[in-house]
matplotlib code that plots the C-alpha trace (Angstrom):
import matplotlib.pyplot as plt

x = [7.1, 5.8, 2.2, 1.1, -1.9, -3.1, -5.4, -3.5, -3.1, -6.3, -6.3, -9.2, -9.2, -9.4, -13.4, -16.5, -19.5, -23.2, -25.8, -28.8, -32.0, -32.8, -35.5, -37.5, -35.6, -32.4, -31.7, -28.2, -30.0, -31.1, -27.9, -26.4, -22.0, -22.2, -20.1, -18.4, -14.6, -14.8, -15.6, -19.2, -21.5, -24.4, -27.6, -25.0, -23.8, -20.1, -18.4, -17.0, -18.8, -17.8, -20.5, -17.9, -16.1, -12.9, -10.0, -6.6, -3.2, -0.7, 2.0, 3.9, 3.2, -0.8, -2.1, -1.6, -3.8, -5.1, -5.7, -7.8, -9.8, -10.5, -11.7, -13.1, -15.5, -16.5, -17.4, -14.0, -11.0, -7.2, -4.6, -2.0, 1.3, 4.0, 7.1, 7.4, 8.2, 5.8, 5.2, 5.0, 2.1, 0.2, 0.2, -1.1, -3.7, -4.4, -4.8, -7.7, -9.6, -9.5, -10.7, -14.1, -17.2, -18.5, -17.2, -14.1, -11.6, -10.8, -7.7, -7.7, -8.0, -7.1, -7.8, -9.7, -6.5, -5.0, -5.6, -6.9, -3.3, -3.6, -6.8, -5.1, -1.7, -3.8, -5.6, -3.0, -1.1, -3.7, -6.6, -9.3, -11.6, -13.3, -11.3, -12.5, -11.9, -11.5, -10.3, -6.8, -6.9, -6.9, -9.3, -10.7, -11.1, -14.0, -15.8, -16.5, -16.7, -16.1, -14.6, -15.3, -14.3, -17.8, -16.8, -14.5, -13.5, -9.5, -9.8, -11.2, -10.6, -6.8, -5.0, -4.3, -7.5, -8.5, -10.6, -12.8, -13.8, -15.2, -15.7, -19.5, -20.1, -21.1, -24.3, -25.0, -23.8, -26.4, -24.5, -24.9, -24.6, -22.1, -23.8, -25.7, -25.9, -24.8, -28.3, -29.7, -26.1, -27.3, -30.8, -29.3, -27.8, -30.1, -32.7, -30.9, -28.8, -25.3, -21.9, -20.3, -21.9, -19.6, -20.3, -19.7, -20.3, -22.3, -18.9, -19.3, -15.7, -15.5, -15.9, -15.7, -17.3, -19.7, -19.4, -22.3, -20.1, -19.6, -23.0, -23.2, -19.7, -21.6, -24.5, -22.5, -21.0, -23.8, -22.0, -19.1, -17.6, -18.2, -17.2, -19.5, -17.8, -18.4, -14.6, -13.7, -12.8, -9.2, -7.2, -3.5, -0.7, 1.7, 4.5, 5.4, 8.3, 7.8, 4.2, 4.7, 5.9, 4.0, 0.3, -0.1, 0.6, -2.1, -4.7, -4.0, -4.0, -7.3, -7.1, -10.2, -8.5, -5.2, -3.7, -0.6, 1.5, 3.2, 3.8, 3.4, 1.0, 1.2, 3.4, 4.2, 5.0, 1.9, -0.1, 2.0, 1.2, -1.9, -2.3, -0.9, -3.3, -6.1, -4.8, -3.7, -6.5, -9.8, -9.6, -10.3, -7.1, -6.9, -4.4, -2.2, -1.3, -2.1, -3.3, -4.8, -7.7, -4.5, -3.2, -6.6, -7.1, -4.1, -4.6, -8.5, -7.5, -5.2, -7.8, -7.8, -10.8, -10.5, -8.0, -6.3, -5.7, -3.2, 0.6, 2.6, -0.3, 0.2, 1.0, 4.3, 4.9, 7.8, 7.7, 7.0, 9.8, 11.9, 11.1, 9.2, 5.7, 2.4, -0.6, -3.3, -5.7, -8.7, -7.7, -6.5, -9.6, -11.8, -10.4, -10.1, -13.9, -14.7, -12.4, -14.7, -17.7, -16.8, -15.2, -18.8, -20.8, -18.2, -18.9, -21.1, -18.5, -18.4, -14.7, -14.7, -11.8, -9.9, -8.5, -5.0, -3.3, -4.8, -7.0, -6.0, -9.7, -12.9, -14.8, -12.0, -13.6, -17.0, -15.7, -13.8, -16.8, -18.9, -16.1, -16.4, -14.5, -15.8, -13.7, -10.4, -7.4, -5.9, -2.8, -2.1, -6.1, -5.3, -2.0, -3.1, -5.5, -4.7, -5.0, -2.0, 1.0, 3.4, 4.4, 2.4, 5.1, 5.3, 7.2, 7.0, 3.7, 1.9, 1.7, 2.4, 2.0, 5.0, 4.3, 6.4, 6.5, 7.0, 9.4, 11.3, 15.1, 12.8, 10.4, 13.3, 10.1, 12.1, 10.0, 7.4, 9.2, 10.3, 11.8, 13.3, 16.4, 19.1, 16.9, 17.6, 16.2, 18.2, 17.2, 14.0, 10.3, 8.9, 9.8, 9.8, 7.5, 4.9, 1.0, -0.6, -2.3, -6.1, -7.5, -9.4, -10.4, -14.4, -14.4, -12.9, -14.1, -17.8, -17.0, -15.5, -18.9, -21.7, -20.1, -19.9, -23.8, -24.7, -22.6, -24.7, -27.9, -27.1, -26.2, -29.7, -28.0, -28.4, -26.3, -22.7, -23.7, -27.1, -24.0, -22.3, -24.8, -26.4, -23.4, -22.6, -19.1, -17.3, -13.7, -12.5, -10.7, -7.8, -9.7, -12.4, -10.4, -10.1, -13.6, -14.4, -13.1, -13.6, -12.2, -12.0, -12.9, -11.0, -11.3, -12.6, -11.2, -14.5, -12.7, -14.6, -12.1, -12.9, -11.4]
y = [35.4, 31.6, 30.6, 29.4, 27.3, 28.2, 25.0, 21.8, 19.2, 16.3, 12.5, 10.6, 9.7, 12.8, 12.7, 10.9, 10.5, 12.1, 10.0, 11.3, 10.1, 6.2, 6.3, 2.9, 3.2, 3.1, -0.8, -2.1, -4.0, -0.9, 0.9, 1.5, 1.9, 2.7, 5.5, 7.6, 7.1, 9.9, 13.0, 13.9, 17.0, 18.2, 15.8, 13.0, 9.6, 8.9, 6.9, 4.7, 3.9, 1.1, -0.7, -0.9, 2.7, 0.9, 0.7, -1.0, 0.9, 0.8, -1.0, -4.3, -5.8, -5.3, -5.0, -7.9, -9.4, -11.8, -8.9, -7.5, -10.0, -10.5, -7.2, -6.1, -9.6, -7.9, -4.6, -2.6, -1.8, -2.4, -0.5, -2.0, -2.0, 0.5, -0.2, -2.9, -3.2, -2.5, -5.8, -7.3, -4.6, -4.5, -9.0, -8.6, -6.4, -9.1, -11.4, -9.5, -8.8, -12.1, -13.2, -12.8, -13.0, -16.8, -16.4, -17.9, -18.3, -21.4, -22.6, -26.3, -26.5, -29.7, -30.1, -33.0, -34.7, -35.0, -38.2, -39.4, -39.5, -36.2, -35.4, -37.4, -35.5, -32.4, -33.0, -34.1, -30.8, -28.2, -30.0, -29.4, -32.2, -30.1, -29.6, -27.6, -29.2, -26.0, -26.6, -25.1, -26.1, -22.2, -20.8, -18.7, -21.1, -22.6, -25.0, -28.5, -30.5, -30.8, -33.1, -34.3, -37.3, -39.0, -39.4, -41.7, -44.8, -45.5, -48.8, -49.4, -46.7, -46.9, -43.8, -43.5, -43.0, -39.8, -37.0, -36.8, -40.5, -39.9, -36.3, -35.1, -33.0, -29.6, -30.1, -32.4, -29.2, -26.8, -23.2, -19.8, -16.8, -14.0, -11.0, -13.5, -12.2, -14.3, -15.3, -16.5, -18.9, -20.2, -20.4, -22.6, -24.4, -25.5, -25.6, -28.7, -30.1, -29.1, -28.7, -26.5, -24.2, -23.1, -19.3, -18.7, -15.8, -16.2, -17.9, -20.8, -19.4, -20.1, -17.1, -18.5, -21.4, -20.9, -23.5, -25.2, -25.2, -21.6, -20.8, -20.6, -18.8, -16.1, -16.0, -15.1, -12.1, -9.8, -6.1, -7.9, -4.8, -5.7, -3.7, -3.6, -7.2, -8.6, -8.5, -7.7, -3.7, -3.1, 0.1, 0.7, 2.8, 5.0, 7.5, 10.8, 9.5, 6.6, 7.2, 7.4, 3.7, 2.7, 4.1, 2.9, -0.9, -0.5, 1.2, -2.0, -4.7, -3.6, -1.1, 0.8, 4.0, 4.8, 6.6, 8.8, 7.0, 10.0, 11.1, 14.6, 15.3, 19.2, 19.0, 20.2, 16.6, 15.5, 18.0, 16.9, 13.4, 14.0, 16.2, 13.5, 11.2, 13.2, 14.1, 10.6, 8.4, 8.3, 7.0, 8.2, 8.9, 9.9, 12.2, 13.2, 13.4, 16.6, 18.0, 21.5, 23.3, 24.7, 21.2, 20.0, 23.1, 22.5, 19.0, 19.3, 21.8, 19.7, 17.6, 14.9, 12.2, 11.8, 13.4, 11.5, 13.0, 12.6, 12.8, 10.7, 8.9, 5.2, 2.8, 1.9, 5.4, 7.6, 11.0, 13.4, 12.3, 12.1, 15.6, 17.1, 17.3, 16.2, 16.9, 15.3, 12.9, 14.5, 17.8, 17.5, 16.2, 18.6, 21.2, 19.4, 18.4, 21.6, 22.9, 20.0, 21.1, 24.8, 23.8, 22.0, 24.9, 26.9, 24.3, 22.2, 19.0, 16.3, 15.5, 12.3, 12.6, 8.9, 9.5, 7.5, 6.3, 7.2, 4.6, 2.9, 1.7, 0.5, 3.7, 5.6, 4.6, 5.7, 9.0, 9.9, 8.9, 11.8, 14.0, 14.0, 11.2, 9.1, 6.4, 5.3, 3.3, 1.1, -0.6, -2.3, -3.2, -5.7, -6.7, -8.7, -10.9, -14.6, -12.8, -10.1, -11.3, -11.3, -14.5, -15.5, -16.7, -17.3, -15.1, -15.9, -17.9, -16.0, -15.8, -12.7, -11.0, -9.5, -5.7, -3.1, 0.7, 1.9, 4.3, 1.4, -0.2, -3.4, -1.5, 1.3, 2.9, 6.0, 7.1, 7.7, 9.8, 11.7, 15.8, 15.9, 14.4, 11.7, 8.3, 7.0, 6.5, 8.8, 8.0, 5.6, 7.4, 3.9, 0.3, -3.2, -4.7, -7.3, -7.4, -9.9, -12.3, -11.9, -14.8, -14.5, -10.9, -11.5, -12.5, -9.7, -7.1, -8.5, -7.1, -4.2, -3.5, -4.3, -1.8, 0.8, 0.6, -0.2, 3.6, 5.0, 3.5, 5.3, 8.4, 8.6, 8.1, 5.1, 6.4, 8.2, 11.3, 11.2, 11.1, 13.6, 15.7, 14.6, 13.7, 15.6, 14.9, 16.0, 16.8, 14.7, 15.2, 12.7, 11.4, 11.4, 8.4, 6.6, 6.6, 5.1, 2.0, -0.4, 0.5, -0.6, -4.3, -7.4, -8.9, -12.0, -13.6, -13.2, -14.5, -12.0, -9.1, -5.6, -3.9]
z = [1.3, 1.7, 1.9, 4.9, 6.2, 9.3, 10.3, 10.5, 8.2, 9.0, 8.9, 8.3, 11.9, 12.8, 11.9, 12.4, 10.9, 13.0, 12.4, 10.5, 10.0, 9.2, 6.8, 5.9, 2.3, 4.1, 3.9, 3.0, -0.3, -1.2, -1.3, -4.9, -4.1, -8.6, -8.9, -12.6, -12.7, -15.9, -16.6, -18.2, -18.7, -16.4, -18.0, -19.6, -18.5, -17.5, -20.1, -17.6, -14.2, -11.2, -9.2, -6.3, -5.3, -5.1, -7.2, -6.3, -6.7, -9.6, -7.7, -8.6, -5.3, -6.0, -9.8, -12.0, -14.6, -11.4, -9.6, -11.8, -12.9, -9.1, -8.3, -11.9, -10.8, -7.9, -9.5, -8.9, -11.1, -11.0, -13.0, -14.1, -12.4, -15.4, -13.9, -15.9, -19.9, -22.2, -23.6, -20.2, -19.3, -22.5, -21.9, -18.9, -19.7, -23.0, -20.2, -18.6, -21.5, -23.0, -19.6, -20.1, -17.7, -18.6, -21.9, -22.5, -25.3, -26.2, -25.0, -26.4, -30.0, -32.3, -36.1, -37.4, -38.7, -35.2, -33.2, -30.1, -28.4, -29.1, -27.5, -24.3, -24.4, -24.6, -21.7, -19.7, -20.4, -19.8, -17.9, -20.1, -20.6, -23.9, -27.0, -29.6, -32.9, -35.6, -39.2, -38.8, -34.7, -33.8, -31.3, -33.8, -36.6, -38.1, -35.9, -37.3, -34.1, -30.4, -28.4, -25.0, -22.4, -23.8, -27.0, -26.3, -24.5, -23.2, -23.1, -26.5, -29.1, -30.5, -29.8, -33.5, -34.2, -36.3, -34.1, -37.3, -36.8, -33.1, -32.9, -32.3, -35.7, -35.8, -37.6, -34.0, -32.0, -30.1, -30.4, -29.3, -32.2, -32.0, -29.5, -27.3, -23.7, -20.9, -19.5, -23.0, -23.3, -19.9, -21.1, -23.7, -21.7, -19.2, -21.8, -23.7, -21.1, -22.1, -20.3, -22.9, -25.6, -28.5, -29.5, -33.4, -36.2, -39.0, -40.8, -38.3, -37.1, -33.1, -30.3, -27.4, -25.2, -22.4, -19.2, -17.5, -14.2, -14.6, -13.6, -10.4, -10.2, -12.4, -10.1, -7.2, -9.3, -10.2, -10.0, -12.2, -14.4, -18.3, -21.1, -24.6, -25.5, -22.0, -21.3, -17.7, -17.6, -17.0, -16.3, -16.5, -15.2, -17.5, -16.3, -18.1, -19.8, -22.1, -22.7, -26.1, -26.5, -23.7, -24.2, -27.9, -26.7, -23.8, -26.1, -27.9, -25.6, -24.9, -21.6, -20.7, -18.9, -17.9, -14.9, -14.9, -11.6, -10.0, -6.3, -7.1, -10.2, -9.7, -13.1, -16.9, -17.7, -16.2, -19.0, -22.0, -21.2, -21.2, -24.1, -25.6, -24.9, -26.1, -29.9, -30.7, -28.7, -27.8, -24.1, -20.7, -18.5, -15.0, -13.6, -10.4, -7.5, -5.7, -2.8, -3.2, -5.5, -7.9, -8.9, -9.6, -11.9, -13.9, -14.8, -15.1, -17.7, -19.4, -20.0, -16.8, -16.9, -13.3, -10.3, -8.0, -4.4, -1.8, -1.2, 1.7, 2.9, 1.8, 4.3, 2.4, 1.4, 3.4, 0.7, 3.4, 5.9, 3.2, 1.1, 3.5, 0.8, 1.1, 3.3, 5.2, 3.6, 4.8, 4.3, 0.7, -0.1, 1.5, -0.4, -3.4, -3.6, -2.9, -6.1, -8.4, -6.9, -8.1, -11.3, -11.9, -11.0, -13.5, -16.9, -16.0, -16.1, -13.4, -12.6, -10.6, -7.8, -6.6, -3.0, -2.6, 0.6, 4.2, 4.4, 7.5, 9.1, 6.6, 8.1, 6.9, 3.2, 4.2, 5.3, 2.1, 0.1, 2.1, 2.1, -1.6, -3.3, -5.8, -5.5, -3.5, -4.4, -2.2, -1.8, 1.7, 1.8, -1.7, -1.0, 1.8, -0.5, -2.3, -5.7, -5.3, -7.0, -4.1, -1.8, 1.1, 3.7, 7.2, 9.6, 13.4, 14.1, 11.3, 7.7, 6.0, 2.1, 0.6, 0.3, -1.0, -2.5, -6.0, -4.5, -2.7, -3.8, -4.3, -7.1, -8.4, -10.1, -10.9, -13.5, -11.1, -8.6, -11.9, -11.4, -15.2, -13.6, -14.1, -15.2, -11.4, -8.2, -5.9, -2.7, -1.0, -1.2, 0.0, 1.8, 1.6, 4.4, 4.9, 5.6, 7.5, 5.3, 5.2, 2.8, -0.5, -2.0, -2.1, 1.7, 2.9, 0.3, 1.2, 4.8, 3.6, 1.1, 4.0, 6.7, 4.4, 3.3, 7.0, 7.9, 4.8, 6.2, 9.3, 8.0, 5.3, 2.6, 0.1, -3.1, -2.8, -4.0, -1.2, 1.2, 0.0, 0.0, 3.6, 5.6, 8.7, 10.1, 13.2, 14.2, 17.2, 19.9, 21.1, 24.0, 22.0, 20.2, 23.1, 24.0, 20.3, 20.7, 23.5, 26.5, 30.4, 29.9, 29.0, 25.2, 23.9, 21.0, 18.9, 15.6, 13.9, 12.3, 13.8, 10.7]

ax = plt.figure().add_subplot(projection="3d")
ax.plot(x, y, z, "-o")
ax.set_aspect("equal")
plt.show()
């Protein structure tokens, strides 16, 4: 005989938040959002860690390399769109780690021989008014000069002049040493007055280059999510079919964790994947999707870094009207977290849970936080930004994003929809639609970041895990939802977004 639930599957907004007590500590500067995104033992550190709780969704019309680099700026992660081929993926992930944080590769490179037409045709192709001048014109060759607007004149110098003739010599050079941090280049920097400081090993081979006008761009990114190498943290997103084509690319590309893209994670091909993973390479990969304390057993057992929670709830997403599966956001991950907390109890191992799709209000962020998610991933929230990799157009009098579903025609992301079946999309588990157009990511994720300390603030809590231990929340009633917002009166256009 089936299984059934007796208490109703719960949204988000079907809860609020009780106030507790506003301590003198309980300042928004003071709140810490740092959160693990894998596993780790009672007393040890997570391998991985974000300073933002936010993660953005493996979708095609969301995580590219710009996205990441975007977010991972700002503290978060994206994972890499998979439906996509290999090559593609694993080059955009290149792109992310070679983007590093002030430290950049150099991009215009010219040998000695070459002359100052080429400096000039260089320039005019790319931009850049610094060429590195290496002895085999790689970005990784040995530095023997740089090149700059001042050291030379248009007017005057003949464009067949050699670079070697008006190049300023390394021996003249001020540069940074392999391992220097960030602040000491900028020390450097400022110290003799430079607008670009070459990084080299002890060969005198070149790094990277580190940009006076970069500065202040740094300054105003201090939860920015390094790696060892200083090299923006990147995840991507694999399926249980090609993963073992597809993961060894991605592992070299540079990816910091991957994610197994699935509606339902509840799945053999799910632990093979993942077992996979674990006897060939030594990085951290998240798991899912599920809904209940038995499919976070099964892939924790397997050997999941992280679980990721929720079926049918993206905005985009139309699985439970079309199959009839899934389950409330809130209530899947009630009952999930409670499952972790048990499982930690059990072994003493932290499993970090990611709660996907639901999120409809910022609150609603807040309240999965409490209700014990470590992070969430988000789809409709990025798509909306200048840095997701779909068009901005204008429909009506307002502009719009491009926004689709990995389960739509558009996407055909059949690998993620997956039974053991014909290698087809049978029928639609998402659509093609648009979001209104919000502006640049930092703008709106700055919003997004202070309301969620301020709700913390109010409810005592200045960490995530203080909130999920102190947070008191409430079931509400319908009317109850009309009371919450305003109500009786006649709006003013503010201009200030209430969401």
């Amino acid at each position: 005989m089936a299984k059934y639930y007796t208490e109703p599957s719960r949204t988000f907004s079907e809860y609020l938040l009780i106030p507790n007590l506003t301590r003198r500590e309980c300042t928004t500067e003071r709140v810490s959002l740092r959160t693990p995104i894998s596993k780790y033992g009672r007393g040890e550190q997570p391998r991985l860690s974000l300073n933002i709780p936010f993660s953005s969704a493996v979708m095609q019309s969301v995580s590219d390399n710009a996205m990441a680099v975007a977010l991972a700026r700002s503290g978060g992660i994206s994972f890499i769109f998979g439906s996509q081929p290999v090559a593609e993926q694993a080059s955009m992930v290149g792109k992310v780690k070679s983007f590093k944080a002030g430290f950049v590769a150099s991009r215009s490179n010219l040998t000695p021989d070459h002359t100052l037409a080429d400096v000039k045709a260089l320039k005019a192709s790319t931009g850049h008014s610094t060429v590195a001048i290496t002895d085999d014109g790689s970005p990784r060759g040995k530095l023997l000069g740089i090149v700059t607007s001042r050291d030379y004149r248009d007017s005057r110098d003949p464009s067949d002049k050699q670079i070697r003739e008006f190049m300023t010599p390394y021996a003249s050079l001020v540069c940074g040493r392999s391992g220097i941090s960030l602040p000491e280049a900028n020390d450097l920097i400022w110290e003799h007055k430079l607008n670009c400081l070459p990084i080299v090993d002890e060969t005198q081979r070149l790094e990277h280059l580190v940009f006076r006008k970069d500065y202040d761009a740094h300054k105003e990114y201090p939860l920015q999510l390094l790696d060892a190498n200083k090299s923006y943290v990147v995840g991507a997103g694999i399926n249980t079919r090609d993963y073992e084509e597809r993961v060894p690319a991605l592992v070299a590309a540079g990816a910091d964790i991957l994610v197994i893209d699935a509606s339902d994670g509840y799945s053999e091909w799910q632990r093979d994947t993942i077992e996979y993973v674990k006897a060939n390479f030594d990085i951290p990969i998240g798991a899912g999707n599920i809904v209940d304390r038995e499919g976070f057993r099964y892939l924790v057992d397997a050997g999941a870094d992280f679980v990721k929670v929720g079926i049918g709830g993206g905005s985009i997403c139309i699985t439970r009207e079309q199959k009839g599966i899934g389950r409330g956001q809130a209530s899947a991950l009630i009952e999930v977290a409670e499952e972790r907390d048990r499982y930690y109890q059990e072994t003493g191992i932290y499993v970090p849970l990611c709660s996907d799709g639901g999120i409809v209000h910022d609150y609603h962020i807040t309240l999965a936080l409490a209700m014990g998610a470590d992070f969430v991933m988000m789809g409709r929230y990025f798509a909306r930004f200048d840095e997701s990799p779909t068009r901005k157009l204008k429909v009506g009098n307002n502009f719009v994003k491009e926004f689709w579903g990995e389960g739509s025609n558009r996407a055909r992301n059949w690998q993620r929809y997956d039974s053991g079946g014909k290698e087809n999309l049978l029928f639609e588990e998402g659509v093609d639609s648009y979001v209104p157009y919000a502006g640049g990511l930092q703008e709106n994720l700055d919003k997004t970041l202070g309301k969620i300390k301020s709700t913390m603030c109010n409810c005592g809590a200045i960490s995530i895990p203080e909130l999920q231990r102190e947070a008191r929340i409430t079931l509400v009633s319908a009317t109850s939802l009309v009371e919450g917002g305003a109500h009786d009166v006649m709006i003013k256009d503010t201009g200030l977004s209430g969401d």
